[in-house]
N, C-alpha and C positions, 0 to 999 in steps of 0.2 A: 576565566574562559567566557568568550562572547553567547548570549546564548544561544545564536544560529549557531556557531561548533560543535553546542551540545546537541540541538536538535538535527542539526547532520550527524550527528555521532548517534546517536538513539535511530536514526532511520538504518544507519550500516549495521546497527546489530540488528534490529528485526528485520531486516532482509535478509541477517546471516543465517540468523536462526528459523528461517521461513525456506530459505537453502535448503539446509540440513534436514530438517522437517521432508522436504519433498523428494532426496537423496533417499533418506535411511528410511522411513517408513514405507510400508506396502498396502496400507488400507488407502482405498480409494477417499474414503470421506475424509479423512487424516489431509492426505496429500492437501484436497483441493484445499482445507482450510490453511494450509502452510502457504498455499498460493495464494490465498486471499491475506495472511501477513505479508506477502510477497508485494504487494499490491499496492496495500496499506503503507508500505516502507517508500517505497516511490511516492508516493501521494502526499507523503509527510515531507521529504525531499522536495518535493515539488512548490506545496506552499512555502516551504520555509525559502526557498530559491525567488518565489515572486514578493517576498517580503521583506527581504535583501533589499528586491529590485524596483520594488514599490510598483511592480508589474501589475494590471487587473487580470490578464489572460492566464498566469498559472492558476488563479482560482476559479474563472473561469471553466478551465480545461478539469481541476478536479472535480466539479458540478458535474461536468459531463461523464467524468468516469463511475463516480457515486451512483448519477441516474443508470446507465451500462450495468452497474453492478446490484443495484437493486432489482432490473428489468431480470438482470441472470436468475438471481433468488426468486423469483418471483415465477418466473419458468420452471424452474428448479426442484420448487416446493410438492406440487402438486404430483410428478414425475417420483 
């Protein structure tokens, strides 16, 4: 097996389990970390899609989401 299929295979389960995680739990800080696997799962997707594609803009595009998601943490923290 190629190993973009495993690394698209590894990004479908932590998103599943980043689902699940957001379904079945009720702690607030729980969820959002399930969403942030959530995120993470896409992201992994994403690279592995522009490395296929020998694309620069999915890495790009994850730069951008990283910096998004540290600015969140960073709000976050203090709060």
């Amino acid at each position: 097996m190629p190993t973009t299929d495993l690394l698209l295979a590894l990004s479908a389960v932590l998103f599943s389990l980043g689902l699940a995680g957001v379904v079945i739990r009720r702690n607030a800080l729980v969820m959002l970390m399930c969403m942030e696997l959530m995120v993470n799962a896409v992201v992994l997707s994403l690279v592995t899609y522009a490395y296929l594609h020998a694309d620069l803009a999915g890495g790009v595009l994850v730069f951008l989401v990283f910096v998004v998601a540290a600015a969140e943490i960073a709000i976050a923290i203090p709060i």
